[in-house]
C-alpha positions as CSV (number, residue, x, y, z in Angstrom):
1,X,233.8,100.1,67.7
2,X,230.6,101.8,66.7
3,X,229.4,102.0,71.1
4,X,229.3,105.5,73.1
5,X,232.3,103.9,75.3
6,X,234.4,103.4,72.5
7,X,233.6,106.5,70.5
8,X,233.9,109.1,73.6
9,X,237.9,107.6,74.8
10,X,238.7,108.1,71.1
11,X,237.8,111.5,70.7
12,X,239.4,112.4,74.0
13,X,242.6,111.3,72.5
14,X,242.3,113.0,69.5
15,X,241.8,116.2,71.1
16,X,245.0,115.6,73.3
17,X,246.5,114.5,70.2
18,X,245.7,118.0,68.6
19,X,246.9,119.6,71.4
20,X,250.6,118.0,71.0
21,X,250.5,119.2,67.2
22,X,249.3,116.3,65.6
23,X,246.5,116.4,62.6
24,X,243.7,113.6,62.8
25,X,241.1,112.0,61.0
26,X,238.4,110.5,63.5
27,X,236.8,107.8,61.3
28,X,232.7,106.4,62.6
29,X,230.5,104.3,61.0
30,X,228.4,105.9,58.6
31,X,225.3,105.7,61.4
32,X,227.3,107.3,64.3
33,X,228.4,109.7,62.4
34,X,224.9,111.3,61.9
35,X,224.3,110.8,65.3
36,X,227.6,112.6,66.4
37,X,226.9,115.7,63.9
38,X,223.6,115.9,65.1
39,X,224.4,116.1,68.6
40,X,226.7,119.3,67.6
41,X,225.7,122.7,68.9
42,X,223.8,123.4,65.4
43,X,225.5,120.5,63.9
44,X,228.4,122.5,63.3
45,X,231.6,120.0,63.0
46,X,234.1,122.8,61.9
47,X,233.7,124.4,65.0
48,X,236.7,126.0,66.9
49,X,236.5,123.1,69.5
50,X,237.0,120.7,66.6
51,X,240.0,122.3,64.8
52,X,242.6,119.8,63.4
53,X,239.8,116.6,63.6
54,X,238.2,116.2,60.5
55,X,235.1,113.8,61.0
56,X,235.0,110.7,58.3
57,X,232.8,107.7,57.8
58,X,232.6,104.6,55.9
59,X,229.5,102.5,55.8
60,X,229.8,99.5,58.2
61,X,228.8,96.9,55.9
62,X,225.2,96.4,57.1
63,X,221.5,97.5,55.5
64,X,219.7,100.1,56.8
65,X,217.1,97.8,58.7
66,X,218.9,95.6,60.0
67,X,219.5,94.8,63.9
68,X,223.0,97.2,64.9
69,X,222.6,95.3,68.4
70,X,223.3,92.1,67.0
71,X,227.0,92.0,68.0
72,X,227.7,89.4,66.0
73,X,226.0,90.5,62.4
74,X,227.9,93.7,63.1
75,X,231.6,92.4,63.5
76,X,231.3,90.0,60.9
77,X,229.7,92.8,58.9
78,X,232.7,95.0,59.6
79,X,235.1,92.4,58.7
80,X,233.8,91.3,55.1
81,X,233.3,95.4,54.1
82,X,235.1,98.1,56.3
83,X,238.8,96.7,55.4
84,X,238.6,97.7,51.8
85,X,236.2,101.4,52.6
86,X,239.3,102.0,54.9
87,X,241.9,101.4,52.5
88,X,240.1,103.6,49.8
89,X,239.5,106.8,52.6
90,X,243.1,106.4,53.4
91,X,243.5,106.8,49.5
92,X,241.1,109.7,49.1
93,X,243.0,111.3,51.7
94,X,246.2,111.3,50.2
95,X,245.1,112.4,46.7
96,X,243.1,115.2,47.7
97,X,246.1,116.5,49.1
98,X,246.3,116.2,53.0
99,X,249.4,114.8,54.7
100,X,250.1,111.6,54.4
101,X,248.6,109.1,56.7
102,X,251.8,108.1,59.3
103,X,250.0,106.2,62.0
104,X,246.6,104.2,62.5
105,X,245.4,104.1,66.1
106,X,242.8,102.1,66.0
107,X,240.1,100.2,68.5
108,X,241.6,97.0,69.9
109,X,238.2,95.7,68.5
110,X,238.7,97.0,65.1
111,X,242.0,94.3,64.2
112,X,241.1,94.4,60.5
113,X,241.8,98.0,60.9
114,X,246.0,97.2,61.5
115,X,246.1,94.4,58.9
116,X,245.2,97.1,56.2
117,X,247.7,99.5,58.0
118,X,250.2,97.2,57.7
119,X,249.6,96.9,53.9
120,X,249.7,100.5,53.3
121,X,253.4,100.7,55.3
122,X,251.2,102.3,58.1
123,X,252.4,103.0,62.3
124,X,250.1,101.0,64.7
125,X,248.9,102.2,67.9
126,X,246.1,99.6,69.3
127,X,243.7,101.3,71.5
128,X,241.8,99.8,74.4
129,X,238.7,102.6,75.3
130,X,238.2,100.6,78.8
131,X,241.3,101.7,80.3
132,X,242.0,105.0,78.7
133,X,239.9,106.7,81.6
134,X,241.8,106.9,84.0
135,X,246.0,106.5,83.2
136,X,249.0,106.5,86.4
137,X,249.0,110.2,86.0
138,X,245.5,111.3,86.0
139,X,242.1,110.5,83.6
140,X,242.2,111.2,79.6
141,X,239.9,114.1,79.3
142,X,239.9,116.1,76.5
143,X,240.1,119.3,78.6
144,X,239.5,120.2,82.3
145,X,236.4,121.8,81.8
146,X,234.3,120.0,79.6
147,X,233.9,121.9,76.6
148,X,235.1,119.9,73.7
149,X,232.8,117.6,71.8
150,X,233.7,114.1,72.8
151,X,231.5,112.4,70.1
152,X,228.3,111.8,72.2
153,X,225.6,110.0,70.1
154,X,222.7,112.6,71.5
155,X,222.1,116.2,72.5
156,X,223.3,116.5,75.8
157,X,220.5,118.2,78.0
158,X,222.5,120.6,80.1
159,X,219.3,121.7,82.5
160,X,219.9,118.8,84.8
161,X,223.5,121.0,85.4
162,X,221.3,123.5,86.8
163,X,219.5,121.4,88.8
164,X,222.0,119.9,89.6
165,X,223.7,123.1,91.3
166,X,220.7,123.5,93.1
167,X,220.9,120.5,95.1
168,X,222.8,120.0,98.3
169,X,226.1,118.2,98.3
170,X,226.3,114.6,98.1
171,X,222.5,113.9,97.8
172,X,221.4,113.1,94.4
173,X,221.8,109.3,93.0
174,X,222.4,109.0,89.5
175,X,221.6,106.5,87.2
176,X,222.5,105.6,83.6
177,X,222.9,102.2,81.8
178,X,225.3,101.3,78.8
179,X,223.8,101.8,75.1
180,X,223.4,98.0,73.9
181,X,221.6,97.3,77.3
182,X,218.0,97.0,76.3
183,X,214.9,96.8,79.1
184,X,212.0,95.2,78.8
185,X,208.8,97.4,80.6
186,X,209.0,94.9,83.8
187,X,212.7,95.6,84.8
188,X,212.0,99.3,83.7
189,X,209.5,99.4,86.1
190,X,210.7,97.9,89.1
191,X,213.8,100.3,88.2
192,X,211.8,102.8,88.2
193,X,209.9,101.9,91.6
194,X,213.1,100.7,93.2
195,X,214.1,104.7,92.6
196,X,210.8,106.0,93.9
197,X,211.4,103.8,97.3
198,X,214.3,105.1,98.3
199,X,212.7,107.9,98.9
200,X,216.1,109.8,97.8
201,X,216.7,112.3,95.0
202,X,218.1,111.1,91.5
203,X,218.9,111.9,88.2
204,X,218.2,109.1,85.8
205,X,219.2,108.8,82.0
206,X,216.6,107.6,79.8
207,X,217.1,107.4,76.0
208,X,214.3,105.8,74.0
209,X,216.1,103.3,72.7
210,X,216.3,101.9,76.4
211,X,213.2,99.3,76.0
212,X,211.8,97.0,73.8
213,X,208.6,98.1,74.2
214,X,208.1,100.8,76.8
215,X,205.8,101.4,79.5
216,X,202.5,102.8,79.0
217,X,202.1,106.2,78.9
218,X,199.9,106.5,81.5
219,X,202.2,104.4,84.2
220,X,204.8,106.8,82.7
221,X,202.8,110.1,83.9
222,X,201.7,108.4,87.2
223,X,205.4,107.5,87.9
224,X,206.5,111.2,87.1
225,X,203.7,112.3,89.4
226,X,205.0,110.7,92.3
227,X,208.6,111.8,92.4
228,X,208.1,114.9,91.0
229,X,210.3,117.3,93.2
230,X,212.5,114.2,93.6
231,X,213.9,113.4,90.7
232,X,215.0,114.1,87.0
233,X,214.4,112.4,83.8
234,X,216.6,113.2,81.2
235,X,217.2,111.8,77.8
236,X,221.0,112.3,78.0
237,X,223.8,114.6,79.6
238,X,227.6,114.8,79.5
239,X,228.5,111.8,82.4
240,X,231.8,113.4,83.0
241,X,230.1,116.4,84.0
242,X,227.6,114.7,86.3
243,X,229.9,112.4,87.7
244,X,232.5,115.0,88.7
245,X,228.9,117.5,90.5
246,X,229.6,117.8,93.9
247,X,225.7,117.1,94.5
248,X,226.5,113.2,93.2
249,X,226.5,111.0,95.4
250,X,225.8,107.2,94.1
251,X,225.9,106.0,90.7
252,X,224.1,103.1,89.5
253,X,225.4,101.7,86.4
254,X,225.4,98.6,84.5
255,X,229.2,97.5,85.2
256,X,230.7,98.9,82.1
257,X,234.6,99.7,82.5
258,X,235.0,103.2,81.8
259,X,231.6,103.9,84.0
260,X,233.3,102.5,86.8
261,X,236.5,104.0,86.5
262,X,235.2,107.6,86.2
263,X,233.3,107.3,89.3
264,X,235.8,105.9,91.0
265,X,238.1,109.2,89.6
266,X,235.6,111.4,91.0
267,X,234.9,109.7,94.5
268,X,231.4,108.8,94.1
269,X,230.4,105.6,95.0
270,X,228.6,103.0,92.8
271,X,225.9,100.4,92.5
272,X,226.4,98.5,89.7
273,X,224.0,95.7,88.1
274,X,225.2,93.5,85.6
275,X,223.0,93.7,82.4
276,X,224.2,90.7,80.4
277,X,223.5,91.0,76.7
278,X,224.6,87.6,75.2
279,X,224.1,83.8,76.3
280,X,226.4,83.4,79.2
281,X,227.0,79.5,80.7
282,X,226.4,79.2,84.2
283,X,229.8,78.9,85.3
284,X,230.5,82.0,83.9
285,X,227.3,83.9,85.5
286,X,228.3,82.4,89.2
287,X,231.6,84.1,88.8
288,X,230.0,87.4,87.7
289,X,228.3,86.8,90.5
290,X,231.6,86.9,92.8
291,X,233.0,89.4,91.1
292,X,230.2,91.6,91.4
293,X,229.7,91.3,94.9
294,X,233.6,91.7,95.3
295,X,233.1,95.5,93.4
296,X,229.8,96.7,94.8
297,X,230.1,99.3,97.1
298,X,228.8,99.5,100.6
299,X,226.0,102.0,101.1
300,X,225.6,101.7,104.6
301,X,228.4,104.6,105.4
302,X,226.3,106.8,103.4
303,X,223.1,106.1,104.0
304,X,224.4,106.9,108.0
305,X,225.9,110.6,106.5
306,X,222.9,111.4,104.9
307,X,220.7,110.3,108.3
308,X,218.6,107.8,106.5
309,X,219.7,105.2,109.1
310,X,220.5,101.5,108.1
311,X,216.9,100.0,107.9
312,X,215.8,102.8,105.4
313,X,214.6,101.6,102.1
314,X,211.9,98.7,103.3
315,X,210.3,97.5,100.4
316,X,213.0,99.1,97.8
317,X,215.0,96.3,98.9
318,X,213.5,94.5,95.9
319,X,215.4,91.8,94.0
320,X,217.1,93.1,90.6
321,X,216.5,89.9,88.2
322,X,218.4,89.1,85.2
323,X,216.9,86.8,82.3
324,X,219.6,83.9,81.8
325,X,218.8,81.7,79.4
326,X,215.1,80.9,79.9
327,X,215.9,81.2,83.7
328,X,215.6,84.1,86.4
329,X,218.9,84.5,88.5
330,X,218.3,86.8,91.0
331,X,221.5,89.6,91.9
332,X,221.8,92.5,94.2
333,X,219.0,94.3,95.9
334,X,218.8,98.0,94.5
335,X,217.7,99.0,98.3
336,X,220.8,97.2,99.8
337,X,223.6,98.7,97.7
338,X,222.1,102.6,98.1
């Protein structure tokens, strides 16, 4: 599945798979595979931390204009043109030489992906990226100290590290959204002033890509002129990394599984928003509703720690809105859950 939380938990198993002696092809869409070689130190995919992966793509069946968000175009896409690419790399493979192919672990998105396996007289492994975080024994990282290219879609900015170190221990708030989840300028903004009402320090992930159409440029340099000294704009960083800083304290994310589980991992408690991306009925949204309320965590304990008190916050208590279906449901306030 052509997402950053798909991607990543795959190539953390096929580094652990390298490490047990086994050979793999990591196969991307033609489009994130130019996004995962650019993000390379230098673009360099025959690099020592990339020994036994050999990086391969197939176009994913769609024009190079059209809408990749559109979840639907895409899978349908995927299922009229990927089967036959993959049968024809797995051929090109074999004739050039290589071993032959012996298993196919594939996405548990991806089921056109074991139909052709089983054609070919192929092993199945089915592969679900939500859960292959954290495992009974411990989390599926491809090494204990970060180093290994995990497929990330953009170059990792590795200053806010350094600022990171800089900071005192569980004080920063850190926040980062999934990559179909698109803003429009008025929930960027009251994100953004939500942030600068706390009043606490944060590092917050923004990639361009996160808004429709994005705020001016002048509200941008007056926002940056009020928390600067406070807080930290990147366009991306390695989330294992951040997550795992002693400095971390909070984590504001959108809801998505593997998010979740690694800041559970590391002990750093989380406010997450639900950012729905496709029509949901109503019966559905009230019980995302429950169930969010039933994982958010309390952020009264910390706010005590940190001395803030429980009435700090006063007007970032603002009311986080989600656009359902021509209507405004209101969820959790940002104030109440920090």
């Amino acid at each position: 599945m052509p997402c950053q939380g798909h991607v990543t938990p795959l190539m953390e198993l096929s580094h652990r798979l390298v490490d047990h002696g086994f050979e793999v092809t990591f196969v991307n869409t033609k489009v994130d595979h130019a996004l995962v070689l650019a993000a390379l130190p230098d673009g360099d995919a025959t690099s020592e931390e990339l020994r036994a992966i050999h990086l391969e793509y197939f176009p994913d069946g769609l024009a190079d204009d059209e809408d990749r968000k559109d979840l639907n175009k895409l899978i349908d896409a995927y299922s009229r043109h990927m089967p036959g690419y993959l049968e024809e790399l797995i051929g090109e493979i074999e004739a050039a030489g290589q071993p032959k192919v012996k298993w196919l672990v594939g996405d548990v998105n991806m089921g056109w992906s074991f139909v052709v396996a089983k054609k070919l007289g192929i092993r199945i492994a089915s592969f679900w990226p939500a859960s292959a975080t954290i495992l009974p024994i411990g989390p599926l990282f491809a090494d204990s100290k970060f180093q290994k290219p995990v497929g990330s879609f953009l170059w990792e900015d590795e200053r806010c590290l350094k600022w990171l170190d800089a900071c005192p221990d569980g004080s920063i708030v850190y926040v980062v959204f999934s990559g179909l989840a698109i803003f429009d300028p008025r929930q960027f903004q009251e994100l953004a002033e939500g942030l600068e009402l706390t009043g606490r320090p944060f590092l917050w992930v923004v990639r361009p890509a996160d808004f429709t159409a994005g705020p001016s440029k002048e509200w941008l340099h007056n926002f940056w002129q009020c928390v600067a000294g406070t807080g930290m704009i990147v366009s991306w960083c390695s989330q294992q990394q951040v997550l795992a800083h002693r400095a971390v304290a909070c984590f504001v994310s959108h809801c998505g599984w593997n998010s979740t589980l690694e800041a559970a991992w590391n002990g750093v408690r989380s406010c997450l928003l639900a950012l729905l991306l496709r029509p949901v009925p109503r019966s559905e949204l009230r019980h995302r509703r429950v169930e969010d309320r039933s994982r958010r965590v309390d952020g009264r304990r910390w706010r005590r720690r940190q001395g803030g008190g429980e009435e700090q916050g006063g007007e970032g208590h603002r009311r986080c809105r989600i656009q359902e279906e021509g209507r405004v449901a209101e969820g959790h306030s940002l104030g109440a859950s920090m």
